[in-house]
N, C-alpha and C positions, 0 to 999 in steps of 0.2 A: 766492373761487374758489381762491386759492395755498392755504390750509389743506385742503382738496380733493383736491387735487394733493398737494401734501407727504404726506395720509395714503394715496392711494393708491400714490404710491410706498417708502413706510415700507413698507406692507402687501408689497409684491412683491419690496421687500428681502429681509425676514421669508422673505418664503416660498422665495426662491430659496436665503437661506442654510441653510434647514431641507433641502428636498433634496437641497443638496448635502451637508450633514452625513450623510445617510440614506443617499446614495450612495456616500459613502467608507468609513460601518461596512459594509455589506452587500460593497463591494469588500475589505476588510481580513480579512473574516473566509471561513473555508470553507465554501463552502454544500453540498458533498460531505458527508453523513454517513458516507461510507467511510474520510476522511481525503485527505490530500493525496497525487496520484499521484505517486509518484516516477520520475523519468525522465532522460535523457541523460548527464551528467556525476556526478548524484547516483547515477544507479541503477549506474552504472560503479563508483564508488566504493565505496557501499554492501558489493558481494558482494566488491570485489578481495583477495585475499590476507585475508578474513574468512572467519569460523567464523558461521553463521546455528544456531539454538538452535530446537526449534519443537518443535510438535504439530499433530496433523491437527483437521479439523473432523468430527465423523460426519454421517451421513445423515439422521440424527433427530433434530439442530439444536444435539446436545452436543459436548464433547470427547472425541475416542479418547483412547485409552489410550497408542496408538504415539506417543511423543517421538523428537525425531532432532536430529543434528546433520548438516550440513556444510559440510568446510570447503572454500572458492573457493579454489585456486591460480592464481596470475596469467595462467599458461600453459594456463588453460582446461578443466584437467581436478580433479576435486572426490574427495572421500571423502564417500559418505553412512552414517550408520549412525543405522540405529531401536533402540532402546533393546533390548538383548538379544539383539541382532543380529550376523553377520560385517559388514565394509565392504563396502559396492559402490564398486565405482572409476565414474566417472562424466565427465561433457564438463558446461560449461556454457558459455555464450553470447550478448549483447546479441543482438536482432533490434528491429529500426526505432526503435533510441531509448526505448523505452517499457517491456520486457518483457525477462522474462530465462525462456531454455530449457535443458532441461536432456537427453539421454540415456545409459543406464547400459546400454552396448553386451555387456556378459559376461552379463548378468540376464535372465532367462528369463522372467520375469513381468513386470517393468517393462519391455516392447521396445518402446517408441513414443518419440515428442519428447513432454515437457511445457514446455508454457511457462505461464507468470503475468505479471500486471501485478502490480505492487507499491505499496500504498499506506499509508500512515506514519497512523496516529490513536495523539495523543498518543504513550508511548514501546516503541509496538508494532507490526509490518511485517505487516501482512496479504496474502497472495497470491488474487486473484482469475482464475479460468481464461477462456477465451475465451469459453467461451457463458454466464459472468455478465456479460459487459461490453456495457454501451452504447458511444454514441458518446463519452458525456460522461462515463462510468465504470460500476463497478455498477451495474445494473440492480436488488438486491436490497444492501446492507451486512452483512448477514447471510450471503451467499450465499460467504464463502470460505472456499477450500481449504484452506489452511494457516497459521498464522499462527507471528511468530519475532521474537527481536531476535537481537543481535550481538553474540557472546560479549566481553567485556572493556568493552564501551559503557555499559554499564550498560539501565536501563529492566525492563520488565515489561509483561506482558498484563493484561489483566483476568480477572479470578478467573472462571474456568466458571460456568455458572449452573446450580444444582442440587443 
């Protein structure tokens, strides 16, 4: 009967230590295909007194053409400029820890608040708008807005497809 015993408890060894090994890669790793949400202290940091470098996403799943820079001054107000462009003087601003808004009060065609959640894959910041997001984040990975790193940080996007 104890060799019994002993293999049924070997066996539940085995298996408890198998799950928990299965529990802590799938905890370790991001199960987000959009990348990790950046948020509170990081997302603060991120845009402060930084220059963001980007291009837009188009409609029809490539890259426009319009590149931009700009740059976050600490006192909340930015310079945006698209490639070939004059500057727009602009506001930016944390809202709930998660997301950063932006508006460009002189500009005739940009007059709303934009905001984005901000998410990092690998060494590239993707912006997602409010009606791509779930609860849990993008609704689609594909589905953003803009994507950028940070002038002097180093990194890069990935090469457009096409």
């Amino acid at each position: 009967m104890k060799p019994a015993i002993s293999l049924v408890c070997l066996l539940l060894f085995l298996s408890i230590s198998v799950l928990s090994k299965a529990r802590d890669s799938q905890h370790n790793r991001n199960p987000n295909p959009a990348g990790r949400w950046i948020k509170g202290d990081e997302l603060k940091a991120l845009f402060f007194n930084q220059t963001a470098i980007g291009e837009y996403h188009s409609v029809n799943g490539g890259i426009k053409s319009d590149q931009f820079t700009e740059y976050h001054r600490p006192d909340g107000t930015t310079d945006y400029i698209e490639l070939g462009q004059k500057t727009e003087k602009g506001l930016w601003w944390l809202v709930g820890g998660d997301r950063i808004c932006y508006r460009y009060p002189g500009n005739k065609v940009f007059n709303r608040t934009y905001c984005f959640f901000i998410f990092k894959r690998e060494q590239c910041y993707y912006n997602y708008s409010f009606g791509a997001m779930s609860l849990k984040g993008p609704r689609n990975p594909d589905w953003w807005t803009s994507r950028f790193i940070i002038k002097g940080k180093g990194g890069s996007c990935e090469a457009p497809v096409g």
